[in-house]
Backbone as XML, in Angstrom:
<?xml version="1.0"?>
<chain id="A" units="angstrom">
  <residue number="1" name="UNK">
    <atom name="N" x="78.726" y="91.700" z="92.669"/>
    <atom name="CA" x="78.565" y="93.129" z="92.795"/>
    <atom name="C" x="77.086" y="93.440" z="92.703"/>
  </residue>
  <residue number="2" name="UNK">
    <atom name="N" x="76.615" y="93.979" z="93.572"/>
    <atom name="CA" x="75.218" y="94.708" z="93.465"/>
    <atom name="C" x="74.741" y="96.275" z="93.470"/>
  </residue>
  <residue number="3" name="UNK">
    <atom name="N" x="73.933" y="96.286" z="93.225"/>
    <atom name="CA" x="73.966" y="97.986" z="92.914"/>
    <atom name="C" x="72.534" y="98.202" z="93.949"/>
  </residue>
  <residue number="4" name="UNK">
    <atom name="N" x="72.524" y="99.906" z="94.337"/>
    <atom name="CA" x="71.261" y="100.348" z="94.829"/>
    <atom name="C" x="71.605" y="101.737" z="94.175"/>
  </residue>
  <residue number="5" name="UNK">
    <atom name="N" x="69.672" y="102.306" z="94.053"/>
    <atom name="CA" x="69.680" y="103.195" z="93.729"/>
    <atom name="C" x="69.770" y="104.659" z="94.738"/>
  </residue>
  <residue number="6" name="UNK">
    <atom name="N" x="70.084" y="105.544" z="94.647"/>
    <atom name="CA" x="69.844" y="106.794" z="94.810"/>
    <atom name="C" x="69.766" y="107.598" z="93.866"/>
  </residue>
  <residue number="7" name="UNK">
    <atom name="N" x="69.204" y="108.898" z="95.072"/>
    <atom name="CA" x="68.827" y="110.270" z="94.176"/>
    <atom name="C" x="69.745" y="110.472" z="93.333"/>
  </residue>
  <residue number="8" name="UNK">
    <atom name="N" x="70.985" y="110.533" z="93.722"/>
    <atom name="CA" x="72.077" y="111.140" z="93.072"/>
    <atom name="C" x="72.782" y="110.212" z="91.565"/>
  </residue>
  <residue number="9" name="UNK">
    <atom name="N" x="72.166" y="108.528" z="91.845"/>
    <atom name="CA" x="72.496" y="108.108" z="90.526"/>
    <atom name="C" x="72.577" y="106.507" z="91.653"/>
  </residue>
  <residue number="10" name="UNK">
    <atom name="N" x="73.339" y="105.614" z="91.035"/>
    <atom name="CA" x="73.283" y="104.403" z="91.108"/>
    <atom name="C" x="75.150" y="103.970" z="91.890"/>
  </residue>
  <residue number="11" name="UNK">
    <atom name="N" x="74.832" y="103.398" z="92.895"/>
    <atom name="CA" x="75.973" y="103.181" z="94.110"/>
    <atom name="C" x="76.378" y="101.334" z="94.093"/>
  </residue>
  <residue number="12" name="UNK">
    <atom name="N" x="77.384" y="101.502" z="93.424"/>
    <atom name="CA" x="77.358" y="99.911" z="93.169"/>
    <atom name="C" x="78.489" y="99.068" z="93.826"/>
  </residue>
  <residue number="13" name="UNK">
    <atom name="N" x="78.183" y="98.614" z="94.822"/>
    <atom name="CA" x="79.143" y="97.604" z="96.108"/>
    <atom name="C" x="79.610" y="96.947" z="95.483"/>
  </residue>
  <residue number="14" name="UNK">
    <atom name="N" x="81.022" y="97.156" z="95.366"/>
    <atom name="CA" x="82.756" y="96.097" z="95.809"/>
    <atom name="C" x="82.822" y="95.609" z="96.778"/>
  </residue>
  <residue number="15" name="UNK">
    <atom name="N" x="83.117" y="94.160" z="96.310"/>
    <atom name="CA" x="84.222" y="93.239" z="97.489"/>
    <atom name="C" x="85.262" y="94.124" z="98.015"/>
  </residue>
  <residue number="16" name="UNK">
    <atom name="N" x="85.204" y="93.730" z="99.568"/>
    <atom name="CA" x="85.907" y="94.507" z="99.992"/>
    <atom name="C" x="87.610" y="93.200" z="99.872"/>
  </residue>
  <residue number="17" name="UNK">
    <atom name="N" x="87.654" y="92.182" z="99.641"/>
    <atom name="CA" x="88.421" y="91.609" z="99.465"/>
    <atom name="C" x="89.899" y="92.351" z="98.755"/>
  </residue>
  <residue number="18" name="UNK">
    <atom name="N" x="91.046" y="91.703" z="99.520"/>
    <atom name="CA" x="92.468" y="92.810" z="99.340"/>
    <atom name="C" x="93.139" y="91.329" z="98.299"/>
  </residue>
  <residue number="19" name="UNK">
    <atom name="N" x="93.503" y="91.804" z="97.019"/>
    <atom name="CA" x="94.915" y="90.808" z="96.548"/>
    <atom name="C" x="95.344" y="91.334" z="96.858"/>
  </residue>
  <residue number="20" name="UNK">
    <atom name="N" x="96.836" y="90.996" z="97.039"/>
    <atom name="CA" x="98.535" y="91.286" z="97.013"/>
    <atom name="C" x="98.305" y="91.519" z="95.493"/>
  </residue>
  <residue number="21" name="UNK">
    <atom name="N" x="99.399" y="92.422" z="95.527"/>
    <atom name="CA" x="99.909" y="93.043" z="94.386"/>
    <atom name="C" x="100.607" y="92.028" z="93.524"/>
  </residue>
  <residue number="22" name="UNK">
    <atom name="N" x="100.413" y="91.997" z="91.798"/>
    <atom name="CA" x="101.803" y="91.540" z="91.445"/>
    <atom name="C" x="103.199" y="92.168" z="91.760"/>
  </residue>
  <residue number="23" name="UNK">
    <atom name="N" x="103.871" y="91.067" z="91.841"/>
    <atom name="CA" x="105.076" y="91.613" z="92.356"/>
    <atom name="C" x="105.896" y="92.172" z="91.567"/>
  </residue>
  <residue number="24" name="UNK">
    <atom name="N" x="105.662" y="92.225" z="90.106"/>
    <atom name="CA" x="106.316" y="93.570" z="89.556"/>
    <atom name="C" x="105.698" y="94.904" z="89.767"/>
  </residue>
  <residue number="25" name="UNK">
    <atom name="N" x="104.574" y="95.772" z="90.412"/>
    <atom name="CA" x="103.902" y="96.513" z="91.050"/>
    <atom name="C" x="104.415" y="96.728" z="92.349"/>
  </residue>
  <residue number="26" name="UNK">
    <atom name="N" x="105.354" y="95.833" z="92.864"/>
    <atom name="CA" x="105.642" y="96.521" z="94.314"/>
    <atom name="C" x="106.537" y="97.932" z="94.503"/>
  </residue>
  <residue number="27" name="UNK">
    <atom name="N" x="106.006" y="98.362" z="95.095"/>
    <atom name="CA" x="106.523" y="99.700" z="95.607"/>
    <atom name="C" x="108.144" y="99.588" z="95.733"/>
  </residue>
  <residue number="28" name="UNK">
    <atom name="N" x="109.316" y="100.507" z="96.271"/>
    <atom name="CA" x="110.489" y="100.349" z="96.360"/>
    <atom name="C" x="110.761" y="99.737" z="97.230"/>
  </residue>
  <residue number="29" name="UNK">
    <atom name="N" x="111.732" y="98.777" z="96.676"/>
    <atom name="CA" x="112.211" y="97.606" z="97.187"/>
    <atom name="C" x="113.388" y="98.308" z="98.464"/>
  </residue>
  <residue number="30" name="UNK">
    <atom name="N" x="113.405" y="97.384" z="99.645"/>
    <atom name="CA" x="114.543" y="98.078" z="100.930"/>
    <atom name="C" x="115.985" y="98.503" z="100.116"/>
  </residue>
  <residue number="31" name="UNK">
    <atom name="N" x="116.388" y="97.855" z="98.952"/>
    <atom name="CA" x="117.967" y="97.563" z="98.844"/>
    <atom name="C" x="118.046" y="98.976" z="97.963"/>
  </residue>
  <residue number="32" name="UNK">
    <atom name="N" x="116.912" y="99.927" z="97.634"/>
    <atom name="CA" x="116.726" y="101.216" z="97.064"/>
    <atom name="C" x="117.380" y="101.978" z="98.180"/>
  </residue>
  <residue number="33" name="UNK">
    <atom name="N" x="117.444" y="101.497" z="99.437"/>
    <atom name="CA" x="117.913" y="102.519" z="99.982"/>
    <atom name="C" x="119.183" y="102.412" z="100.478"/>
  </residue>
  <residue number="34" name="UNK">
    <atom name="N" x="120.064" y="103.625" z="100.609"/>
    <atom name="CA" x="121.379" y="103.290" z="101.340"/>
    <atom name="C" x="121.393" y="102.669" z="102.480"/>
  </residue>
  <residue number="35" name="UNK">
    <atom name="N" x="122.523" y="101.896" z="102.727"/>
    <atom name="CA" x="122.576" y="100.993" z="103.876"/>
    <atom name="C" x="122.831" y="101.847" z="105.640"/>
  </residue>
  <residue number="36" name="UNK">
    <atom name="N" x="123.865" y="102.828" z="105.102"/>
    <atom name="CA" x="123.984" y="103.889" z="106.208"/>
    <atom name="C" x="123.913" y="105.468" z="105.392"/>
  </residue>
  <residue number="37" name="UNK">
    <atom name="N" x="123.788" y="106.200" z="106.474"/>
    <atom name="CA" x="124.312" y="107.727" z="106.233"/>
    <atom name="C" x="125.709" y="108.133" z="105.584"/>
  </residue>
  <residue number="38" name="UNK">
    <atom name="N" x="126.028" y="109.069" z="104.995"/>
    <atom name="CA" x="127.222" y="109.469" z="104.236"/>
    <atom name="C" x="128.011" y="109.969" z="105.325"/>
  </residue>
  <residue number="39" name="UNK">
    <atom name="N" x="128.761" y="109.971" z="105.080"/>
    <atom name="CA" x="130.210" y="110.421" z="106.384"/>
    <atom name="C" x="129.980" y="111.652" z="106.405"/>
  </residue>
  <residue number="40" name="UNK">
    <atom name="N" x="130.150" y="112.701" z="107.418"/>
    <atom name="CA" x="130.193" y="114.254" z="107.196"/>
    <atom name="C" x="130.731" y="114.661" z="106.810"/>
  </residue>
  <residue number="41" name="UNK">
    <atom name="N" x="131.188" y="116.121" z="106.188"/>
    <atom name="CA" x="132.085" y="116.552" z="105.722"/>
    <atom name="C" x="131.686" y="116.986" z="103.972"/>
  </residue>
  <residue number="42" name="UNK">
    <atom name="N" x="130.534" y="116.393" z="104.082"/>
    <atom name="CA" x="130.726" y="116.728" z="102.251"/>
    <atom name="C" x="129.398" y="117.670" z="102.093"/>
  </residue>
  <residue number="43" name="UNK">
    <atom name="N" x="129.350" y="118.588" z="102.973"/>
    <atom name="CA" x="128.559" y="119.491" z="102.733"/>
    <atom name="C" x="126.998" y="119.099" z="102.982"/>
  </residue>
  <residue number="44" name="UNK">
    <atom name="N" x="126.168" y="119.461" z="102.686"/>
    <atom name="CA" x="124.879" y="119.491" z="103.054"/>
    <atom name="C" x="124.309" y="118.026" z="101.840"/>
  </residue>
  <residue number="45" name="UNK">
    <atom name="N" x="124.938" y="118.116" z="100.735"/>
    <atom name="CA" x="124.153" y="117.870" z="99.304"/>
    <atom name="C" x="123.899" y="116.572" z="99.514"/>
  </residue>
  <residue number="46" name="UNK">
    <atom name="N" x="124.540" y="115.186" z="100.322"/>
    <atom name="CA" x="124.197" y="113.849" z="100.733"/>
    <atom name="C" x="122.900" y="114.230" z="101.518"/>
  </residue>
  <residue number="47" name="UNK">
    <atom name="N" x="123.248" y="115.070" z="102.756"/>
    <atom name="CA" x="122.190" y="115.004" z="103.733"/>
    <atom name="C" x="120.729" y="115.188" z="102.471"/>
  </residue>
  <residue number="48" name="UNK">
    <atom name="N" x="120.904" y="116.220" z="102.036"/>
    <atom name="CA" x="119.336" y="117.087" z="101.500"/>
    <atom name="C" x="119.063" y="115.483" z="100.727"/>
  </residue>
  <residue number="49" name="UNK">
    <atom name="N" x="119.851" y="114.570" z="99.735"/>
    <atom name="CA" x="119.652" y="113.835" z="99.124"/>
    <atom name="C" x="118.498" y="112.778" z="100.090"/>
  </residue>
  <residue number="50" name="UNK">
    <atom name="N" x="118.701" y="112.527" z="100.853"/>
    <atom name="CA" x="118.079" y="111.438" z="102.075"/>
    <atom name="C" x="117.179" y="112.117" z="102.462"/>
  </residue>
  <residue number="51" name="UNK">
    <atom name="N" x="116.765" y="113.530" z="102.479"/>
    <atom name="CA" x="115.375" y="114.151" z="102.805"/>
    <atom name="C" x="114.925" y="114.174" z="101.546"/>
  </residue>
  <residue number="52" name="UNK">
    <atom name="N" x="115.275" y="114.610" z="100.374"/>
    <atom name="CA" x="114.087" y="114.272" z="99.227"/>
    <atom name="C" x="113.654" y="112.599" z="99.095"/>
  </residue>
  <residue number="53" name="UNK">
    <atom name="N" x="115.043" y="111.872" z="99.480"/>
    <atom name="CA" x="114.885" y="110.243" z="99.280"/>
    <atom name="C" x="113.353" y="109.946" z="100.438"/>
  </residue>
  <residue number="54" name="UNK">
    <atom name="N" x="113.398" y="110.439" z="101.465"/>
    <atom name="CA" x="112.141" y="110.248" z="102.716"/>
    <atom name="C" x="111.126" y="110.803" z="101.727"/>
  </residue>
  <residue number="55" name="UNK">
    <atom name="N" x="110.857" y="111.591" z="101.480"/>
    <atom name="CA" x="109.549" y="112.455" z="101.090"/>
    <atom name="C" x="109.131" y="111.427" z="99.952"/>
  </residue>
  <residue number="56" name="UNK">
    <atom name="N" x="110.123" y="111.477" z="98.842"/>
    <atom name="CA" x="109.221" y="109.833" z="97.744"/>
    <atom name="C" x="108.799" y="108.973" z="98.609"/>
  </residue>
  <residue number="57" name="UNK">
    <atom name="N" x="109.669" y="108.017" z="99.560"/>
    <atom name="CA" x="109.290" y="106.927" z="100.662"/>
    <atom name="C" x="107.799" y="107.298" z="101.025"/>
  </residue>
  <residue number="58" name="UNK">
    <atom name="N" x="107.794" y="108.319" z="102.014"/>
    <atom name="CA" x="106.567" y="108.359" z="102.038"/>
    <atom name="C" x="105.649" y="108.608" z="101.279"/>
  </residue>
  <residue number="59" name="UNK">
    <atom name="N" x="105.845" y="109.412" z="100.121"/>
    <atom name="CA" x="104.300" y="109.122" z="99.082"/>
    <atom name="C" x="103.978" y="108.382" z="98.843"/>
  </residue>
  <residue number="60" name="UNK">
    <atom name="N" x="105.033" y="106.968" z="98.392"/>
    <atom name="CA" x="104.924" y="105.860" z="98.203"/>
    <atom name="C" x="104.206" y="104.907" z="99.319"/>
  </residue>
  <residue number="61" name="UNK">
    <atom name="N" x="104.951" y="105.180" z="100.221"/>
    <atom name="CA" x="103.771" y="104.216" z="101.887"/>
    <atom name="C" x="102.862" y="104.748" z="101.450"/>
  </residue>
  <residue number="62" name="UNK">
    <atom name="N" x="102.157" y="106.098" z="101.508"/>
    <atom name="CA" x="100.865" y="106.843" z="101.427"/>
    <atom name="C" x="100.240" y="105.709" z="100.499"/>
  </residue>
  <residue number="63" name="UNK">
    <atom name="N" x="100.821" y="106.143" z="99.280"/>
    <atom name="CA" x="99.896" y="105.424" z="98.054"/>
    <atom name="C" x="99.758" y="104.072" z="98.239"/>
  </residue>
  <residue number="64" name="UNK">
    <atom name="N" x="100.711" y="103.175" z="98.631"/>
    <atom name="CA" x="100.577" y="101.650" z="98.469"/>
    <atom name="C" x="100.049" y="101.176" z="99.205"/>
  </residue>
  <residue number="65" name="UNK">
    <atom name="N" x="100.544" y="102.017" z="101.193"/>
    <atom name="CA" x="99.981" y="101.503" z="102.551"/>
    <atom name="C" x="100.377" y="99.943" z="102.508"/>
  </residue>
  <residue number="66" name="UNK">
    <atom name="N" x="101.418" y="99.545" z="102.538"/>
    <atom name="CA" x="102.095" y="97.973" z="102.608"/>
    <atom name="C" x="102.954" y="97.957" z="104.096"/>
  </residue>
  <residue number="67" name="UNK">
    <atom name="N" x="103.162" y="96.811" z="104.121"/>
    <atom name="CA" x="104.239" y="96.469" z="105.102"/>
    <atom name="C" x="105.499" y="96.836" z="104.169"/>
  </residue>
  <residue number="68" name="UNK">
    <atom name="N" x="105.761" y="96.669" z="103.151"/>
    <atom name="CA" x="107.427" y="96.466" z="102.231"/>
    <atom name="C" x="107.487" y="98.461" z="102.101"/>
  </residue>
  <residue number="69" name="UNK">
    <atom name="N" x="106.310" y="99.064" z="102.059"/>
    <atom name="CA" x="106.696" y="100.818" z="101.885"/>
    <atom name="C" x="106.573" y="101.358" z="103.360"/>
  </residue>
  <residue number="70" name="UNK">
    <atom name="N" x="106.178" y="100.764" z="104.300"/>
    <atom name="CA" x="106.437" y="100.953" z="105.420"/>
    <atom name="C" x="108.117" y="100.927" z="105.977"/>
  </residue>
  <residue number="71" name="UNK">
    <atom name="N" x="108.481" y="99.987" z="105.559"/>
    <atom name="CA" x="109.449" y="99.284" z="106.522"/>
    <atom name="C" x="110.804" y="100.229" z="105.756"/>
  </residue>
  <residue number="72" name="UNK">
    <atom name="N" x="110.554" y="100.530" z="104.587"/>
    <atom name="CA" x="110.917" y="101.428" z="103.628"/>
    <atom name="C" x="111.357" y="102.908" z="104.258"/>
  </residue>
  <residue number="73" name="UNK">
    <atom name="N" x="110.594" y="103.005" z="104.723"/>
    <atom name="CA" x="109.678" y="104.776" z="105.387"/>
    <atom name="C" x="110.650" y="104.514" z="106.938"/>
  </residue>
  <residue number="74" name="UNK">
    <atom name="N" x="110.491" y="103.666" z="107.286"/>
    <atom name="CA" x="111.055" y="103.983" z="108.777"/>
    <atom name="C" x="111.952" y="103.314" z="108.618"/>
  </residue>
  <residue number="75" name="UNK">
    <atom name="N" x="113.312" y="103.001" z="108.037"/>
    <atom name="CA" x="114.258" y="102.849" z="107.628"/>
    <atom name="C" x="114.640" y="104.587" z="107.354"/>
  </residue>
  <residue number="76" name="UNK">
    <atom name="N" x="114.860" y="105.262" z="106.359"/>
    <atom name="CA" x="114.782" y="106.274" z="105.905"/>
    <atom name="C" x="114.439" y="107.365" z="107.258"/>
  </residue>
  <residue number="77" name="UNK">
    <atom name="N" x="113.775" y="107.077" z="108.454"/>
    <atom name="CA" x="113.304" y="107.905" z="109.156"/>
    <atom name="C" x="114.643" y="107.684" z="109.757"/>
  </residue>
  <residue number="78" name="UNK">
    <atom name="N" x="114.920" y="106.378" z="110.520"/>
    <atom name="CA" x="115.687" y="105.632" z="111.304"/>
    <atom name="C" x="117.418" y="106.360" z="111.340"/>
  </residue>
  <residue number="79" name="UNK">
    <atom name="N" x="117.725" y="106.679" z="109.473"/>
    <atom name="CA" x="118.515" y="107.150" z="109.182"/>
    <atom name="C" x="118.552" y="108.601" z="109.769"/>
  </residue>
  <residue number="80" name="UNK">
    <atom name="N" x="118.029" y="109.233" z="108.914"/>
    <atom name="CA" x="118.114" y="110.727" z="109.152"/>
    <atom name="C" x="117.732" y="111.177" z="111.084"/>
  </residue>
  <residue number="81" name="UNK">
    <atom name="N" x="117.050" y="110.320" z="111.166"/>
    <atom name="CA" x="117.190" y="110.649" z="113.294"/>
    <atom name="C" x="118.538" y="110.737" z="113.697"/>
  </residue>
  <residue number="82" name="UNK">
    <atom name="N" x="119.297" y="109.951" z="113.122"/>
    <atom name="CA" x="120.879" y="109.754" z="113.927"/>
    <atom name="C" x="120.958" y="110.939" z="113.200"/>
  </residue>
  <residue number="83" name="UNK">
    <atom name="N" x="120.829" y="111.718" z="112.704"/>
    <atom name="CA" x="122.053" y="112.990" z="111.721"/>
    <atom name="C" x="120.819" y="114.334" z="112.421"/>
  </residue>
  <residue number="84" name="UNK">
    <atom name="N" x="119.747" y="114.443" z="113.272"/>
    <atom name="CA" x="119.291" y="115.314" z="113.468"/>
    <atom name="C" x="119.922" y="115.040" z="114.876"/>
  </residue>
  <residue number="85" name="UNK">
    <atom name="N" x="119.865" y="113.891" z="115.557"/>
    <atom name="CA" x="120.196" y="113.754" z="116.801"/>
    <atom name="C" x="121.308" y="114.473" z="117.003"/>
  </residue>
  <residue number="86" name="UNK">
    <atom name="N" x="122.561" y="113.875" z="116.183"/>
    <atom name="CA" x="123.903" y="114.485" z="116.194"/>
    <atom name="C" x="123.946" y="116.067" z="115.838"/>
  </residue>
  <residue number="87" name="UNK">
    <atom name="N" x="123.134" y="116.562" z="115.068"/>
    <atom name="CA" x="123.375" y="117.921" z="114.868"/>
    <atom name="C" x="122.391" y="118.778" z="116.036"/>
  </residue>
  <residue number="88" name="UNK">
    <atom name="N" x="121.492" y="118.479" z="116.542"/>
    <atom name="CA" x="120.622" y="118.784" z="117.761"/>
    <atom name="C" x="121.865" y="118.860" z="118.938"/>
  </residue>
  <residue number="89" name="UNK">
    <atom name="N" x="122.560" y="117.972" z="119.090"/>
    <atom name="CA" x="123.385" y="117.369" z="120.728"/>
    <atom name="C" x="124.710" y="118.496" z="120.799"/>
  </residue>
  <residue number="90" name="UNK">
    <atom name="N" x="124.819" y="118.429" z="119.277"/>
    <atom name="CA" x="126.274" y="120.000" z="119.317"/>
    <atom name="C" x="126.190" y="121.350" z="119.840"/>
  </residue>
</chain>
């Protein structure tokens, strides 16, 4: 690590080098998420569940930016498309 000065105070360079995370630190694991959509019929309260479930997903991609919170995120997208598709096509 080396440092330079400026006006404003002292700017000190990181390796830009990436570890992997320990793997108790990984973000949510795929099997967090349901495998399919809930059958219709039971009111809105499954659906809304799978839009708050997306919105964590993605803070989580945001924050971690991985392949495992990615794949996470568009899973979760993957889902809820079929249930906008179907309610769009009626």
């Amino acid at each position: 690590m080396s440092a330079a000065h400026d006006d404003r105070g002292v700017i000190l360079q990181f390796p830009s080098v990436r570890r992997p995370l320990p793997r108790s630190r990984r973000p949510l694991a795929r099997s967090f998420l349901p495998a399919s959509p809930p059958p219709g019929g039971d009111g809105d309260e499954k659906l809304n569940k799978e839009w708050d479930l997306l919105i964590r997903v993605a803070s989580h991609a945001w924050s971690w930016r991985d392949p495992e919170s990615l794949d996470t995120l568009e899973n979760a997208v993957t889902r809820l498309r079929a249930w906008v598709a179907r309610d769009w096509s009626a």
